[in-house]
FIGUMAR-65486 format. One record per residue: residue in one letter; z negated, x negated, y of N, C-alpha, C in turn. Coordinates in steps of 0.05 Angstrom, whole numbers, plus 32768, in hexadecimal, padded with zeros to 4 digits. Layout:
REM residues N
+-----+------+------+------+------+------+------+------+------+------+
: res :  n.w :  n.u :  n.v : ca.w : ca.u : ca.v :  c.w :  c.u :  c.v :
+-----+------+------+------+------+------+------+------+------+------+
:   a :    Z :    X :    Y :    Z :    X :    Y :    Z :    X :    Y :
...
+-----+------+------+------+------+------+------+------+------+------+
END
This chain:
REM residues 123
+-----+------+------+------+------+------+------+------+------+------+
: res :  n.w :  n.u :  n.v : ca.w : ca.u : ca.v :  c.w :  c.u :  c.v :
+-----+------+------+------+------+------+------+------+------+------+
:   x : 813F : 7F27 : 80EA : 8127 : 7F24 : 80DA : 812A : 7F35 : 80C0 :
:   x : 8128 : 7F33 : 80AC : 8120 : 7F32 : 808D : 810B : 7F4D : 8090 :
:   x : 8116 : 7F63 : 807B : 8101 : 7F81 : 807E : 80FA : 7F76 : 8067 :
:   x : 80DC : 7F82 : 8070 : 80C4 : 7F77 : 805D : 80CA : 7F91 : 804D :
:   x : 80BE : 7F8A : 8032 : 80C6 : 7F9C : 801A : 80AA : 7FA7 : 8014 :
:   x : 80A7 : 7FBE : 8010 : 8092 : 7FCE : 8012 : 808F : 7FDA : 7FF0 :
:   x : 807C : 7FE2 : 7FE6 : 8081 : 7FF2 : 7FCF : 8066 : 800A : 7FD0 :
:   x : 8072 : 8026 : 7FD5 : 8060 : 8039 : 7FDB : 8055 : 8042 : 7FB8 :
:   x : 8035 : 8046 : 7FBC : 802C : 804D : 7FA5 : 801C : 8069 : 7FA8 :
:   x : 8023 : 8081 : 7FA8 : 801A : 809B : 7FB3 : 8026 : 80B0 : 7F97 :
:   x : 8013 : 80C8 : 7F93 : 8015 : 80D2 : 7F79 : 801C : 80F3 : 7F8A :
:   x : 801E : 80EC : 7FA9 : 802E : 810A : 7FAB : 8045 : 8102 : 7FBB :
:   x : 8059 : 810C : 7FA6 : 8075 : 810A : 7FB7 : 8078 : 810E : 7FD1 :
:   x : 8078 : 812C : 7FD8 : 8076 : 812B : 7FF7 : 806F : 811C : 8012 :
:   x : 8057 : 8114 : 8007 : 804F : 80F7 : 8012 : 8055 : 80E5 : 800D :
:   x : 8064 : 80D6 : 7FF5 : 8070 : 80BB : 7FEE : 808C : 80BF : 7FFF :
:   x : 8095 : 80D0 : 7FFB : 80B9 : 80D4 : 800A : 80B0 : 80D5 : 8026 :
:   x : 809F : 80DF : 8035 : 809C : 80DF : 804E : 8091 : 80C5 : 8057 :
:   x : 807B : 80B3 : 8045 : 8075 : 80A0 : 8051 : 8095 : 808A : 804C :
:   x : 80A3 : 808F : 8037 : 80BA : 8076 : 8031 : 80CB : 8082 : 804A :
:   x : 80D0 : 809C : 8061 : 80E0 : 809A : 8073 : 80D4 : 8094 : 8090 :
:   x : 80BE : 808E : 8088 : 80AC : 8087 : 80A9 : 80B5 : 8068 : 80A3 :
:   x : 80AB : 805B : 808B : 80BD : 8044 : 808A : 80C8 : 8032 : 808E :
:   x : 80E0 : 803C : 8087 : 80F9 : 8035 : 8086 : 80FF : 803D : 80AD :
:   x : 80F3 : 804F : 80B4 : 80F9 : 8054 : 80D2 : 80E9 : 8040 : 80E3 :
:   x : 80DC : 8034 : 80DF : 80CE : 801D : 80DF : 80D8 : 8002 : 80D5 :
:   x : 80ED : 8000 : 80D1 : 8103 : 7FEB : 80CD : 80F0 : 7FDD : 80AA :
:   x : 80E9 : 7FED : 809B : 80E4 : 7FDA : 8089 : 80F8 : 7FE4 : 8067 :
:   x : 80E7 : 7FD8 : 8058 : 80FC : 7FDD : 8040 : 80E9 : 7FE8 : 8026 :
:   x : 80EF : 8001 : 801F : 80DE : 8011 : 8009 : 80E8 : 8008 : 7FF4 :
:   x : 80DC : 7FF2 : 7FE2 : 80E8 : 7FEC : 7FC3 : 80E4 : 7FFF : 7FB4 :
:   x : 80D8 : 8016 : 7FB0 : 80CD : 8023 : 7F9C : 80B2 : 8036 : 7FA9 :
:   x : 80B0 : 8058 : 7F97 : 809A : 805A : 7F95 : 8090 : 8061 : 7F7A :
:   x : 8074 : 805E : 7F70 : 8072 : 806A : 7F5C : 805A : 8074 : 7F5F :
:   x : 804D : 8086 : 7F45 : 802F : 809E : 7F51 : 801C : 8090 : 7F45 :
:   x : 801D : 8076 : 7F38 : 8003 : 807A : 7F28 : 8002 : 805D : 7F27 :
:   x : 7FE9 : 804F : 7F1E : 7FE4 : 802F : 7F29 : 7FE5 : 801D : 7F11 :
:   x : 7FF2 : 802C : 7EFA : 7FFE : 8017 : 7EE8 : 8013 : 8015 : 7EE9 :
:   x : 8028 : 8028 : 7EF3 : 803E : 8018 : 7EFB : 8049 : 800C : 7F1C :
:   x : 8030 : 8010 : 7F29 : 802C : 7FFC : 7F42 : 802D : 7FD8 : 7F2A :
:   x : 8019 : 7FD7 : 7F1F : 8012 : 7FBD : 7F17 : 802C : 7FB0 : 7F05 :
:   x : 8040 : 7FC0 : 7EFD : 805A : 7FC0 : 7EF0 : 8071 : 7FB6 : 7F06 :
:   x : 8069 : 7FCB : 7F1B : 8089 : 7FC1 : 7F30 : 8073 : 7FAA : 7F4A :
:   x : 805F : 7FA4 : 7F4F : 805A : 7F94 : 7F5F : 805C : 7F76 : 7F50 :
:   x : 805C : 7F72 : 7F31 : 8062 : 7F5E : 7F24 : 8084 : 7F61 : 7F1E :
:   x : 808F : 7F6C : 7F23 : 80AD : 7F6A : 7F1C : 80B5 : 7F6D : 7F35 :
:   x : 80B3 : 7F78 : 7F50 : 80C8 : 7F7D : 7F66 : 80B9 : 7F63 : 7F76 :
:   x : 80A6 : 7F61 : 7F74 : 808B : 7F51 : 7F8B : 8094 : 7F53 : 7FA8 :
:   x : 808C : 7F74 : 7FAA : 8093 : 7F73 : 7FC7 : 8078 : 7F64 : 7FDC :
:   x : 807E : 7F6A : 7FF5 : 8070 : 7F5C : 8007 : 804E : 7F70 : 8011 :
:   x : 805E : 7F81 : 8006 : 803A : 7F99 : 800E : 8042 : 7FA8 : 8000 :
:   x : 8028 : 7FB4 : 7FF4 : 802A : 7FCC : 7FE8 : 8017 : 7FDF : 7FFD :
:   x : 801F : 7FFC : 7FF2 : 8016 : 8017 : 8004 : 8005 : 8021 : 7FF4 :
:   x : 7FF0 : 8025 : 7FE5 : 7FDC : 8032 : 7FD2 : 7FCA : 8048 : 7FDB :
:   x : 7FD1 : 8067 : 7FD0 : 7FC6 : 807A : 7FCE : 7FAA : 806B : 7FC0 :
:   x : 7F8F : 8074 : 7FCD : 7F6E : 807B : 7FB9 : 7F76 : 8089 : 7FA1 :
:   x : 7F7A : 809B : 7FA0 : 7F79 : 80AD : 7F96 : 7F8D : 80B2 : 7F88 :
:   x : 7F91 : 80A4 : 7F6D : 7FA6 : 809C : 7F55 : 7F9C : 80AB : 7F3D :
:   x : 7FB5 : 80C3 : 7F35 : 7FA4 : 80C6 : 7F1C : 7FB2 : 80B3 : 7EFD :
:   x : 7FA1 : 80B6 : 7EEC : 7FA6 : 8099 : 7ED6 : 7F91 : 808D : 7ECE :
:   x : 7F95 : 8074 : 7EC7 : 7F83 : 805F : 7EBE : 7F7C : 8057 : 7ED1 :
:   x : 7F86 : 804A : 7EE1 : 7F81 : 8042 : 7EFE : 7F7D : 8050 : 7F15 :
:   x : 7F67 : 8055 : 7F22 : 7F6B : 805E : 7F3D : 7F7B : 8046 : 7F4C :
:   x : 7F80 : 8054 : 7F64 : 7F87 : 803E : 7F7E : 7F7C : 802A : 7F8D :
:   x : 7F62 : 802A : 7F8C : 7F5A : 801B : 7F8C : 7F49 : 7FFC : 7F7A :
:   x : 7F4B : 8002 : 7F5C : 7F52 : 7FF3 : 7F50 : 7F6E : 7FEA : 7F48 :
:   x : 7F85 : 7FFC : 7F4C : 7F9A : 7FE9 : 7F44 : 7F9F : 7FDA : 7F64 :
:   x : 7F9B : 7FDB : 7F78 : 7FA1 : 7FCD : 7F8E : 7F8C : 7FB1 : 7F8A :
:   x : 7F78 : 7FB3 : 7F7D : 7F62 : 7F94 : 7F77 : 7F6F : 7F8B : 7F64 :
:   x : 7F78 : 7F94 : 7F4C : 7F8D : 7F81 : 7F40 : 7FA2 : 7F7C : 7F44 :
:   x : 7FB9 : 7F8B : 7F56 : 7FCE : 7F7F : 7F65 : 7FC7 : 7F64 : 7F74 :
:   x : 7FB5 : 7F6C : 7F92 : 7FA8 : 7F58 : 7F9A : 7FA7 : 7F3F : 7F8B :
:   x : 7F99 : 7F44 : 7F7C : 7F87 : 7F25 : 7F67 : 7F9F : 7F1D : 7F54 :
:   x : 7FB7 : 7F2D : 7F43 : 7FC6 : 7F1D : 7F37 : 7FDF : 7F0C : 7F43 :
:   x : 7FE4 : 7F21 : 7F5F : 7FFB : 7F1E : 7F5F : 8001 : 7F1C : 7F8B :
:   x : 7FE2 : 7F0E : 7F8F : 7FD8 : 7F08 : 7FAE : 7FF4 : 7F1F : 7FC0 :
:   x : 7FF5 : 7F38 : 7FAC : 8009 : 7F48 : 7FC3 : 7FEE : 7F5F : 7FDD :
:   x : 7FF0 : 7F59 : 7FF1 : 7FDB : 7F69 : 7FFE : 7FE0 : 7F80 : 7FFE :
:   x : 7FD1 : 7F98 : 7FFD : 7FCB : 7FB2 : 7FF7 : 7FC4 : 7FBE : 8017 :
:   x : 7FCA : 7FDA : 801A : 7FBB : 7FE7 : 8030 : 7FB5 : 8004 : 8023 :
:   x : 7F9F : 8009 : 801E : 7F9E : 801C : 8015 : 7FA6 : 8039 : 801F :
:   x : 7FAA : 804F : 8017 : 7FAD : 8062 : 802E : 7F9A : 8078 : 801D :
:   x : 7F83 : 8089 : 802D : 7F6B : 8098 : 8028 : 7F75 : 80B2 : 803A :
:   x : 7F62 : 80C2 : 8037 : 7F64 : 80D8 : 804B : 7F41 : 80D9 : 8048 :
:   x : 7F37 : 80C2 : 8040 : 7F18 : 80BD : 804B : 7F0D : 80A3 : 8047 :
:   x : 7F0E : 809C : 8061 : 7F0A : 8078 : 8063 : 7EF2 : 8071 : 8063 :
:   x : 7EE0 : 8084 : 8067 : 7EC0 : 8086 : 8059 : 7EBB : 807F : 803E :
:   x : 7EC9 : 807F : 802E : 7ECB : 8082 : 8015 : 7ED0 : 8062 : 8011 :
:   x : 7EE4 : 8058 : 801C : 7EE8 : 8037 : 8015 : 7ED3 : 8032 : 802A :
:   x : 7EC8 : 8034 : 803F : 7EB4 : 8029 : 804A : 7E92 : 8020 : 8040 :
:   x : 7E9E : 803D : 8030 : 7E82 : 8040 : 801B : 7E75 : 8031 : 8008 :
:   x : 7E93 : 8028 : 7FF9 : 7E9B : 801D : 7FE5 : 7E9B : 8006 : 7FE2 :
:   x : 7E92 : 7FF5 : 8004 : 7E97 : 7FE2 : 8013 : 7EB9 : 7FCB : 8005 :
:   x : 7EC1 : 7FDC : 8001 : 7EE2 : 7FD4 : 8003 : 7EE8 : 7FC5 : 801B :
:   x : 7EEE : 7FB0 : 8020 : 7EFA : 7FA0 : 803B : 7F0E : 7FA0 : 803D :
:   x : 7F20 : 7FAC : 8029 : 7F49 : 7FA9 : 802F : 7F4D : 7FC7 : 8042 :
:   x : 7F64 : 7FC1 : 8049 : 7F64 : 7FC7 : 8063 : 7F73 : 7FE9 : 8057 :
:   x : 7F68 : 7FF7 : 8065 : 7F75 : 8011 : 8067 : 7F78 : 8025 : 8077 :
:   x : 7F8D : 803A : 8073 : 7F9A : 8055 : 8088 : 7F89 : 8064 : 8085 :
:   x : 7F81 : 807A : 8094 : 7F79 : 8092 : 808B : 7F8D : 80AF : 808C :
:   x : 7F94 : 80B6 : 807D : 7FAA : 80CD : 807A : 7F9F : 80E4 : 808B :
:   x : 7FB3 : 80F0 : 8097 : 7FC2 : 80EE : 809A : 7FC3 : 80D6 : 80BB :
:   x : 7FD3 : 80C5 : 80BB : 7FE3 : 80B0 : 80CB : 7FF2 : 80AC : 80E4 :
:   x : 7FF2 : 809A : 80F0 : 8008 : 809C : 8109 : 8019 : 808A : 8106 :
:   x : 8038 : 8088 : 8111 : 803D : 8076 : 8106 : 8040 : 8053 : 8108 :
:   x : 8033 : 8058 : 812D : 802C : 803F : 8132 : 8019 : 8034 : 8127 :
:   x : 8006 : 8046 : 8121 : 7FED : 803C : 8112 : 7FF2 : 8032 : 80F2 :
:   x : 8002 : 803B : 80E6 : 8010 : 8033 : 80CF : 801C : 8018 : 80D5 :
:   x : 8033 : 8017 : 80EB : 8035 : 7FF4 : 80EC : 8029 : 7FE5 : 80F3 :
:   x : 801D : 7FE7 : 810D : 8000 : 7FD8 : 8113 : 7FF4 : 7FD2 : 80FA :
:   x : 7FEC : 7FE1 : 80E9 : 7FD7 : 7FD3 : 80CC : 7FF4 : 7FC7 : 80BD :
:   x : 800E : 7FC8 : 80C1 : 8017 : 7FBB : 80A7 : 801F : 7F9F : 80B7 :
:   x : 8029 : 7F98 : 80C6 : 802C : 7F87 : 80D3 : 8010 : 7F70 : 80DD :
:   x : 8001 : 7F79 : 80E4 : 7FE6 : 7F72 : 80DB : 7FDC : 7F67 : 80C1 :
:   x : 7FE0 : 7F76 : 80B3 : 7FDF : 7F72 : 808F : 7FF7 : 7F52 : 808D :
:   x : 800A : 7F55 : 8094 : 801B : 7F3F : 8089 : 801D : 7F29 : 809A :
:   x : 8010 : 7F2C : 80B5 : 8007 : 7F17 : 80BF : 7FF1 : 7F03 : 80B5 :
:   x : 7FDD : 7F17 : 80AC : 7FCA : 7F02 : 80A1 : 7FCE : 7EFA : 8083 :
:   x : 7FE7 : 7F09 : 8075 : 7FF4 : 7EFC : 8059 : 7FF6 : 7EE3 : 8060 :
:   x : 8005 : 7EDC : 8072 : 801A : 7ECB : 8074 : 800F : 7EBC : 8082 :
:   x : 7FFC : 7EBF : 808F : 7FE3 : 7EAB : 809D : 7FD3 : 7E9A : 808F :
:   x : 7FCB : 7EAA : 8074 : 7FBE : 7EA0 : 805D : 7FC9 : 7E92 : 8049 :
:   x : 7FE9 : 7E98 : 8042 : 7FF4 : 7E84 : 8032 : 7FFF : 7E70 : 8036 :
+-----+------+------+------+------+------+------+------+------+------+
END
């Protein structure tokens, strides 16, 4: 089977390198990370991986949760957000699907596998 290509979007290293080796230990494939959600909207139109990983909490022009609604909407790549308060997208009444930080890592594939089942259900 074909490793689905992931592209992590997180603005603290420590956490982007730890989530790209849970991963990859997880049999998938880290195209890239970058910290900030204009150049999410740069490499999800140039790599078009199969999910993206999106930190809330982006600093920039974009938070994370707007650059994951225009990923979504330009470029139908599905988003999972990752929060360390899911109250906050609940609040927000956000319906895309998200982690709450810190994670397990079945619970991480369970939602990504999930996530690309209903991609691929839908297209």
């Amino acid at each position: 089977m074909e490793k689905i290509n992931i592209l992590i979007v997180e603005d603290n290293l420590i956490i982007a390198l730890d989530l790209k080796a849970t991963l990859e230990k997880l049999d998938y494939n880290v195209v890239s990370i970058v910290s900030n959600g204009e150049k999410a909207l740069l490499l999800a139109e140039e790599l078009k991986p199969e999910l993206i990983l999106m930190d809330i909490g982006l600093k920039g022009n974009l938070n994370g949760m707007e650059a994951g609604e225009l990923i979504r909407y330009k470029f139908n790549i599905p988003v999972i957000y990752l929060t360390g308060n899911g109250n906050l997208l609940k609040k927000a009444n956000i319906s895309a699907p998200f982690i709450n930080k810190p994670f397990e890592n079945e619970e991480l594939k369970r939602t990504i596998i999930s996530v690309i089942s209903l991609q691929k259900d839908i297209s």
